[in-house]
C-alpha positions in Angstrom: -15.3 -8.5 5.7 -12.2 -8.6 3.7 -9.1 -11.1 4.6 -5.5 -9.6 4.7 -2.4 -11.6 4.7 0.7 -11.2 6.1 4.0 -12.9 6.3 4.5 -15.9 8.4 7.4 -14.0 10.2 5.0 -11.4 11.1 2.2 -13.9 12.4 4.6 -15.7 14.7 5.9 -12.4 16.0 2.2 -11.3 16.7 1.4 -14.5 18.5 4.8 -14.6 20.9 4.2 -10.7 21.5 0.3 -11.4 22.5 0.2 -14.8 24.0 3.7 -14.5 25.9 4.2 -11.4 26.5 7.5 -10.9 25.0 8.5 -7.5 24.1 11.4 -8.0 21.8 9.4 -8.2 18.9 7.5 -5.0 18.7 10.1 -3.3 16.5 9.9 -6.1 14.2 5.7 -6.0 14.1 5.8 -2.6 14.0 7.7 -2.3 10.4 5.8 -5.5 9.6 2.6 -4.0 9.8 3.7 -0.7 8.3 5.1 -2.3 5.3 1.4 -4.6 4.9 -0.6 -0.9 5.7 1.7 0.8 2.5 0.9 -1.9 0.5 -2.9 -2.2 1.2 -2.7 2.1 0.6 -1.1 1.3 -2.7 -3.3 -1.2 -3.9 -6.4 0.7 -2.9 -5.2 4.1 -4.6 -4.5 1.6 -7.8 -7.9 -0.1 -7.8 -9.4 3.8 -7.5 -7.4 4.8 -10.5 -8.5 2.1 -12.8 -12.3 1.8 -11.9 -12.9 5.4 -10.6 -15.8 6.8 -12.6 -15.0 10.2 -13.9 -11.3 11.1 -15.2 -10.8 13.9 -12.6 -11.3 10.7 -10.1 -8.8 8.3 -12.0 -6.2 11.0 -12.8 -6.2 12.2 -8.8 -5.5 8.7 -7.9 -3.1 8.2 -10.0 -1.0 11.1 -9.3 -1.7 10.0 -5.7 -0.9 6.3 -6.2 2.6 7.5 -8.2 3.2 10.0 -5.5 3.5 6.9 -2.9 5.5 5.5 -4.8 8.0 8.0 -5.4 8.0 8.1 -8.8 9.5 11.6 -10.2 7.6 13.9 -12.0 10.1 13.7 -15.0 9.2 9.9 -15.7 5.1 10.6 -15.4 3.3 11.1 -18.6 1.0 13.7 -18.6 -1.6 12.4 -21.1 -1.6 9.1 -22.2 0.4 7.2 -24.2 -2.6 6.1 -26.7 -3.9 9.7 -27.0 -0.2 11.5 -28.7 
């Protein structure tokens, strides 16, 4: 099982929403955990396009990961810098 951190805003938040029941931090949690779930996507999607184990793989991650990250088509390279 793998161990995910978050910010020690966010923790505190958690524990007063669970253990207290107070509801005005569920906005707060809520883009908390977003932001953590984008950033666990774009880490994955990076890991995939640097170990995947065909090309196809690696390029199709990469387009994906750059995709999440909003990076225009105009600034992505279409074959690689070392291979012009």
């Amino acid at each position: 099982m793998k161990n995910v951190q978050i910010p020690y805003e966010l923790f505190v938040d958690l524990v007063l929403y669970h253990l207290n029941d107070e509801d005005d931090f569920v906005e707060e949690i809520h883009q908390g955990l977003e932001k953590k779930l984008d950033a666990l996507l774009n880490r994955q999607l990076y890991s995939q396009y640097k170990t995947a184990p065909t090309e196809e793989q690696r390029e199709k991650a990469r387009q994906e990961y750059l995709d999440r990250r909003g990076v225009p088509q105009s600034f992505r390279w279409t074959a690689p810098p070392w291979e012009r």
